[in-house]
N, C-alpha and C positions, 0 to 999 in steps of 0.2 A: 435594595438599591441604596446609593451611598448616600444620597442627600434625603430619604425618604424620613428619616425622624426627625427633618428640619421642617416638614409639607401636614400641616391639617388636614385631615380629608383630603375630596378630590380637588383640581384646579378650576376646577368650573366658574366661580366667583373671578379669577383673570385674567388679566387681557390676556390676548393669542400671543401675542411677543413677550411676555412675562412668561406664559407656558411653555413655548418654545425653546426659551433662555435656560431655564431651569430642568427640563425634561432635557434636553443636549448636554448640558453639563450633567446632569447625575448620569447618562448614559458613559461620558467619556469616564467619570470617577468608575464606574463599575468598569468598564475594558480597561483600566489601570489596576483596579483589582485583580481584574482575570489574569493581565500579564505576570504581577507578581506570582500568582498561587501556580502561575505555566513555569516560571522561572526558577521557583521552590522544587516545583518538584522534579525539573530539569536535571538542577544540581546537585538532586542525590545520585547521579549514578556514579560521579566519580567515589564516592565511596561504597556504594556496593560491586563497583570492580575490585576497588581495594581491597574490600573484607570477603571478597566467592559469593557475594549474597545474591544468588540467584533469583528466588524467587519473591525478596523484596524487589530488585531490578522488573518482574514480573508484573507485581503488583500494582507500583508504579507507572508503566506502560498500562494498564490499565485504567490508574485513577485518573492521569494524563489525560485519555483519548475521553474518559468521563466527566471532565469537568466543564466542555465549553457546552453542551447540554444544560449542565446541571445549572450554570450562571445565568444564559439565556434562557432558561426557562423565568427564572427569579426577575430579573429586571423585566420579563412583557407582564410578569403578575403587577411586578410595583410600580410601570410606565399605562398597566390598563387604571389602576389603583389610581393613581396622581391625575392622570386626563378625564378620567368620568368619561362624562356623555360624550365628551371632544374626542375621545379615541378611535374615533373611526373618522376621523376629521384630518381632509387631507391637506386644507391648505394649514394645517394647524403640524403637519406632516412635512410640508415643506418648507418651514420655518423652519421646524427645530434641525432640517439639511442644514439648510444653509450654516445657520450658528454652529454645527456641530462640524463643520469644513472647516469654518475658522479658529475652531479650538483645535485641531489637529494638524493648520500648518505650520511645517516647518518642524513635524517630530518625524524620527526617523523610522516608527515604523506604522506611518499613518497608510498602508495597504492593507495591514491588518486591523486597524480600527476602521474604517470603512466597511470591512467585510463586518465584523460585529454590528458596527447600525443594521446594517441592511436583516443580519441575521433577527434582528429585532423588528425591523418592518414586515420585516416576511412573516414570522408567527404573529404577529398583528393583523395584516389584510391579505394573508393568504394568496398572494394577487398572480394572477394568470397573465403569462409575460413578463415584462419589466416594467418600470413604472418610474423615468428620471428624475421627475418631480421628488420624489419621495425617496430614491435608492440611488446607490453610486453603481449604475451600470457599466459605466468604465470610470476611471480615478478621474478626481478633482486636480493631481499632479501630476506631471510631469517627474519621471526618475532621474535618478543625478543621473549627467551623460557619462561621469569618468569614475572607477573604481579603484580607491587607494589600497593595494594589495597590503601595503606595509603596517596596515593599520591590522590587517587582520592576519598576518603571516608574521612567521619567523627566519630570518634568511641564515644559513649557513654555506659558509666556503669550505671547497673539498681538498684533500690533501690529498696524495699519492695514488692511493687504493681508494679510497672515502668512507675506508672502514671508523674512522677517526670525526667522521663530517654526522653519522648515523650516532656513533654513542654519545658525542657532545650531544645533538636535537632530543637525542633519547633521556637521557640523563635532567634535559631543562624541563620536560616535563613533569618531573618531582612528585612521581606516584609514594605514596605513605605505604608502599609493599614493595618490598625487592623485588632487582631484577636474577631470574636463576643464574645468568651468566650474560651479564651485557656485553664483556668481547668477543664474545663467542658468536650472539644473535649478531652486534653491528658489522662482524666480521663476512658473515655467512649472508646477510641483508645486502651488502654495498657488493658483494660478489655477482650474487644475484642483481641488482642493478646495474650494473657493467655490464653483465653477460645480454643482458632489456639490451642497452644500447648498442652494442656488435651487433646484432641481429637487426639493428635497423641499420647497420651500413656505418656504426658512427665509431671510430673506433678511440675516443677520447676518452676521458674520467669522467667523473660526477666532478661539474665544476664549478657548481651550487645547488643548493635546495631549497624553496620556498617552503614551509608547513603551517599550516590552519596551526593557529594556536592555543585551541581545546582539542581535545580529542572529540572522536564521535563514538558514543555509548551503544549497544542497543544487545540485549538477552544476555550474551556470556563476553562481548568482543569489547575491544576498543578496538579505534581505528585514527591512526593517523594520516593527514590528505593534505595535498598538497601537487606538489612539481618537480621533476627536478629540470637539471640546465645541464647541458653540452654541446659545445659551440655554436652553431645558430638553431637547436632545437631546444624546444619544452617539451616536456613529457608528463601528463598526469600518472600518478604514483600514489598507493596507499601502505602501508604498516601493519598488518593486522595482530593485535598483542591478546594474548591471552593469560588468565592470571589462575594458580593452582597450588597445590600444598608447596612445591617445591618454589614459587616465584613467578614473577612476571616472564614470559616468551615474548618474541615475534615470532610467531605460527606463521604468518605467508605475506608476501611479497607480490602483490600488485601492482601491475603496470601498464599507460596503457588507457586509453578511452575504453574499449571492453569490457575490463577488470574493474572498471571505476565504475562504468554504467552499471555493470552487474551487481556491484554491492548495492547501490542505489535504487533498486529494480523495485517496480510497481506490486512487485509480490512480494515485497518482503515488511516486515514492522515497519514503524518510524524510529528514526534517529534520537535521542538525546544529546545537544550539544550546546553549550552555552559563550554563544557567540555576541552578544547582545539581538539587535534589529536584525530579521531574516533577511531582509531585503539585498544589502551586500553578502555578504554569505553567497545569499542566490545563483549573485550575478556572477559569482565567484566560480562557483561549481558549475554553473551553465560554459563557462568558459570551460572547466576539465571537460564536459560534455554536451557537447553543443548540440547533438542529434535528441539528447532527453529536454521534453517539455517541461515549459518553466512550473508549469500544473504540476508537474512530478514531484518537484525538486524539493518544493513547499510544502507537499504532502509529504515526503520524505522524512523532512525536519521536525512534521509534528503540527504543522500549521495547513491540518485538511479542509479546513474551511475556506479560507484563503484559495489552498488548491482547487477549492472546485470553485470558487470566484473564475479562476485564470481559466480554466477549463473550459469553462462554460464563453467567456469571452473568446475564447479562442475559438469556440464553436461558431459564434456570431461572426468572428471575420472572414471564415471557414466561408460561411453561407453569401458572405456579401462579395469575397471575392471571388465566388465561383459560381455555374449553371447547376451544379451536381443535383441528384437528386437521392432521395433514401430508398432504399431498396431492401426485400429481404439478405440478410447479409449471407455469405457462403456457408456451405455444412448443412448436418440435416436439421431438420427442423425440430427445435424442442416443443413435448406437448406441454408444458409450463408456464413457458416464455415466447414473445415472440423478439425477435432480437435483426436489428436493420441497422443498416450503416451505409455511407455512402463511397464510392468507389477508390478516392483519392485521401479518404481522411482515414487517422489514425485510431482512433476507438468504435466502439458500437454502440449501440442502444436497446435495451431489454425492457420492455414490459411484460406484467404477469396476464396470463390470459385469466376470463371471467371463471372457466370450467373446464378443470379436468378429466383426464379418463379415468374408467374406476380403479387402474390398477395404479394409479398413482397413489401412493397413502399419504398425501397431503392436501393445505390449505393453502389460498393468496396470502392468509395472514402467517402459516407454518413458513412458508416461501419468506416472507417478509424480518419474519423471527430468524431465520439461517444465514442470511446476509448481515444482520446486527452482530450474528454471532461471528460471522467471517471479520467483519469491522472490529472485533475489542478484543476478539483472538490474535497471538501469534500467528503471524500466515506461515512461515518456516521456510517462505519464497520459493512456495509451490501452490500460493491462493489468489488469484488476480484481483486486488482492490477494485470496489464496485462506490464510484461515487452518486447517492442517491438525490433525484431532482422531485420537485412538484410543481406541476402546473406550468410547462416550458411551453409556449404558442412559436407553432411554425407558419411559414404559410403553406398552404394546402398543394397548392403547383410542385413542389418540393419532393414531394410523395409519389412514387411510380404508383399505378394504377390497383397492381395485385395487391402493394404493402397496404392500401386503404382499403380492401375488401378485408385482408386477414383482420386489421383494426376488428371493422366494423363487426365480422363474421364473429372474433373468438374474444375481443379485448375492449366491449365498448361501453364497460365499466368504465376503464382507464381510460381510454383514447377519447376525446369526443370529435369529430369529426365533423365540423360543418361546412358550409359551401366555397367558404374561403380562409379558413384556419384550420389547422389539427392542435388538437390540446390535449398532451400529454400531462396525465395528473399525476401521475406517478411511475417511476421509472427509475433506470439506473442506467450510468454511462461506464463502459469497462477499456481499459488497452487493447486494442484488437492482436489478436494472434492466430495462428493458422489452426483451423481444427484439425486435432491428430488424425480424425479416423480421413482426412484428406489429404494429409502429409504422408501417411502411408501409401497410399492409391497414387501419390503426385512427383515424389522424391525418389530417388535412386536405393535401390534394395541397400546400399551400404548407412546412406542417411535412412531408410526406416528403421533398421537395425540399432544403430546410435539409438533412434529415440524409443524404441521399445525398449533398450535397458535404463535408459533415464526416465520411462515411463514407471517404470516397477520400483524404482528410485525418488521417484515422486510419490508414489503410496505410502513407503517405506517414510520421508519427512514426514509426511501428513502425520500416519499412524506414532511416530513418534513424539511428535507436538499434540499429541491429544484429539487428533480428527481422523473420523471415517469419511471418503466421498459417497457411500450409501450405495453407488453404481458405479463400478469399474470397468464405465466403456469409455473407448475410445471417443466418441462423441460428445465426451463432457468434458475433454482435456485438449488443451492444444500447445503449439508451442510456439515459442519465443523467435525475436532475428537473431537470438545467442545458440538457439537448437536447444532452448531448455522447456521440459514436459509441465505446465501447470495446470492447475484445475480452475475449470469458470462458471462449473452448472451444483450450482446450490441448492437444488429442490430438496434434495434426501442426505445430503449432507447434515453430520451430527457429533457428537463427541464419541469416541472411540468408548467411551465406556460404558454408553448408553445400550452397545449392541452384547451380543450373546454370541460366541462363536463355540459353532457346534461340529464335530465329527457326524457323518451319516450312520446311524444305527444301520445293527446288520440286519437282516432281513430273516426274520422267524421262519418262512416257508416259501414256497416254490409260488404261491397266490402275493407275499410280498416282492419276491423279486420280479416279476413278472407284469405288477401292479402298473397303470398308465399315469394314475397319479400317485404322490406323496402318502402311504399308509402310515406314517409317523405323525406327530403333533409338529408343527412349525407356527412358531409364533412370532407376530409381526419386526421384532429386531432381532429375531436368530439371522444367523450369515453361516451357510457351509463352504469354505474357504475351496474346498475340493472342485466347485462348481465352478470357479471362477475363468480356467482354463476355457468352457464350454461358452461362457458368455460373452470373452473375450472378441471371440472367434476371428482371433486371429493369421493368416498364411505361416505355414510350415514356420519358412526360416526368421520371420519374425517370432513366431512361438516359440522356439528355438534360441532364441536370444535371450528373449525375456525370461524363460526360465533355467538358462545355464547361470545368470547370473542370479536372477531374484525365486528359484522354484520355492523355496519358505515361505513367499506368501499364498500358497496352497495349503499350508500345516494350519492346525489349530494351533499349535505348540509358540510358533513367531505371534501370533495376535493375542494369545493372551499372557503371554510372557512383555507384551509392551502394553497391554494393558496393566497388569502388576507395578511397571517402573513408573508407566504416569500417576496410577493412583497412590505411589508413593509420594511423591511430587519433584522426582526425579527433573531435570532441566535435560534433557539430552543433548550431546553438541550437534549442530546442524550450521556448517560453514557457507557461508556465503560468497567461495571460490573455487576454483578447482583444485581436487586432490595437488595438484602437479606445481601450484602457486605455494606449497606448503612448505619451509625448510627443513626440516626436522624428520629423517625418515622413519624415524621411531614410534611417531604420533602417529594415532588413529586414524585411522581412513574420516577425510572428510568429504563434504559434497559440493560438488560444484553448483553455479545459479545458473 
């Protein structure tokens, strides 16, 4: 902690307002810390786009999502260290609120200092519910009511074509790597922008452009975001640049709430972008997307703590302005999880049940390991972020009647259940989406079709980012309101390299083929890709689909030929738009979100 070599032993000798003064102050000096080493290592990405450095870009996205762990763990060792005895002392607890609101008004990004106290009350008293005394349940302020665009944008006026309007904006951002051919892309970009606008009926020019004034980083991309303007409309618009031996590109051309939301999506990494305070920013991009929760947008940028602040709040509004009640949620039933949601709200809720069945070859704790891993992994925006809760109290009314027997029945470990509460000790909240194996049964043979080929196109990301889903049922995937295929059931999920993929040996004699079970050796992470058809079990023309486009992931040949490129530490591309968003008809097939 910052002030900790200024403190002898603990505080015990004084006063409660001397401890409280000083224990808020070194807490604010350590979240001043934090934002610097968040900020550090923000701003490497504009140079590892510049230089192809992929897998430092990687790493960094790693150390990133590692650090507000690794700080908060340090200041409860040196805030239990400093308060002594007093550390479980709550009006000693609610001193050091107060003083630590006062040391934070009037900075601009006191939502994220907020959520750091609190993250430090919380591994202090663990506490079941909320506790306002001691925690910023909802903010001490009030947000600014008016957002000065100009502060964070760059405006440019268009000429003729607004081929001229792209290379200038292109040009100001002043990458340290060339462009392959800047009149080429701004020519081909402003085309494709014009061609956005006729299609809405508009048949004017580009006849401005607002743009975010950093780019946003994240694996191999930049992205520039932003607006454009033609006569009484805005339009949200992104840039997506890619950088290679021959120069900087604009690979694709987003337009469009859709195409904005989609880069932005719950399933894919965080952002790198150095914009100062999230908080305009936020308000910024809620405006390009006003259907995505503000919870997203922050977890989005890097600030997932924060986002399951807003989350979670939003959950509470959820509950106080409505009768709803939790129920188990649609689809079938996992034997892992039990997972409840309520009829009109946008996420679910997953607890791990106490006990398994024996063919599961896992743990609560192996379950609990797979989702850490899902969190510091690349999701490849085919993994649905899982924000993890402790100790949330409902009230028990809230609970249809069967959700409280499954509790009780499979999960009361986790759950505790009493006469007028349910406490949830641990759990996870996810973005709800439709479970496939019910979008097949529920949608029109043309929409099943669609998402069996984006289902097999979903394996195919995964496997290439370094992950196996362990099960390739429909039941553990669903999709999106974009009709995009993601994965949300983590039990057996693993790294792709942990498995063994094997060809079925032939069969020695007429007593092997014949056999009712298995007379070869199979061991616990072999996978015979062959089988996968069978387990599927998928209707004809859906099967049909899925393997005119994806039949290689039957081959041993495709799985361990991508096993080879990641264990080289190969970066593979994985776009976060549609093929069809891309200018360049030369470039390799990318994937849509």
């Amino acid at each position: 902690m910052a002030y900790a070599e200024r403190v002898a032993g603990d505080g015990s000798e004084l006063s409660a307002s001397r401890v409280a003064n000083m224990a808020a102050g070194g807490i604010l000096a350590d979240f001043d810390s934090y934002q610097g080493a968040f900020r550090a290592v923000t701003r490497r990405a504009r140079g590892r786009f510049e230089a192809c450095d992929w897998q430092g870009a990687v790493e960094d996205a790693i150390e990133r999502l590692d650090l507000y762990g690794r700080v908060i763990g340090q200041v409860e060792a040196d805030v239990r260290r400093m308060l002594g005895n007093r550390v479980s002392d709550r009006l000693v607890w609610a001193g050091m609120k107060a003083v630590y609101s006062g040391l934070i008004a009037g900075r601009q990004e006191w939502e994220i200092a907020e959520t750091f106290f609190n993250s430090v009350t919380r591994r202090v008293f663990a506490t079941v519910g909320v506790d306002a005394n001691i925690e910023f349940v909802d903010s001490d302020f009030g947000a600014p009511s008016e957002l000065d665009a100009d502060l964070l944008c760059r405006s440019y006026r268009g000429s003729a074509d607004g081929a001229q309007l792209v290379h200038d904006l292109l040009r100001d951002f002043a990458f340290e790597a060339p462009f392959q051919d800047l009149h080429r892309d701004a020519g081909l970009a402003a085309a494709r922008l014009r061609a956005y606008l006729r299609s809405l009926g508009d048949p004017g020019g580009l006849e401005r452009v607002e743009i975010l004034r950093e780019p946003f980083f994240r694996r191999k991309g930049a992205y520039l975001v932003g607006r454009l303007f033609s006569a009484d409309r805005s339009v949200p618009f992104a840039l997506a640049l890619l950088n290679g031996e021959d120069g900087i590109v604009i690979d694709a051309v987003l337009a469009g709430e859709d195409d904005i939301s989609i880069l932005f999506s719950f399933t894919r990494s965080h952002f790198h972008v150095d914009l100062g305070a999230p908080h305009p920013l936020v308000s910024y991009l809620n405006g390009l997307m006003p259907r995505k929760p503000v919870a997203e947008i922050y977890i989005a940028l890097g600030y997932h703590k924060h986002g399951k602040t807003e989350l979670y709040r939003s959950l509470l509004r959820y509950l106080r302005e409505t009768d709803e009640r939790f129920d188990l949620a649609p689809g079938t039933p996992g034997m892992v999880m039990v997972v409840f949601a309520m009829p009109g709200y946008d996420v679910v809720l997953k607890v791990i049940r106490d006990r398994f069945p024996v063919i599961k070859p896992t743990t609560p704790d192996g379950v609990r390991e797979n989702y850490r891993l899902v969190f510091r992994h690349d999701r490849a925006g085919r993994l649905v972020e899982a924000q993890e809760f402790e100790h949330l109290e409902f009230d028990r009314s809230r609970f249809a009647p069967r959700l409280l027997q499954e509790f009780q029945r499979d999960a009361d470990r986790t759950v505790a259940v009493g006469s007028d509460a349910v406490i949830v000790h641990h759990g996870y909240i996810e973005r709800r989406v439709a479970p496939l194996d019910l979008y097949f049964r529920q949608e029109s043979e043309q929409a099943g079709r669609a998402a069996a080929v984006d289902f097999g196109q979903a394996v195919k990301d995964l496997a290439a980012n370094g992950i196996f889903p362990g099960e390739l049922l429909p039941k553990n995937f669903g999709v999106t309101r974009h009709g995009r295929v993601v994965c949300y059931d983590y039990d057996e999920l693993s790294l792709l390299t942990d498995f063994f993929f094997r060809e079925f040996p032939e069969a020695q004699s007429d007593d092997d083929e014949y056999s009712d079970g298995a007379w070869y050796g199979v061991g616990p992470r072999d996978v015979f890709p062959q089988e996968f058809a069978r387990f599927l079990g998928l209707p004809s023309p859906l099967r049909e689909a899925l393997e005119g486009m994806h039949g290689d992931l039957y081959s041993v040949r495709f799985w361990q030929e991508m096993q080879a490129r990641v264990r080289g530490g190969e970066i593979v591309d994985i776009f976060p738009y549609h093929p069809s968003r891309r200018l360049h008809t030369g470039a390799s097939r990318g994937q849509g979100e």
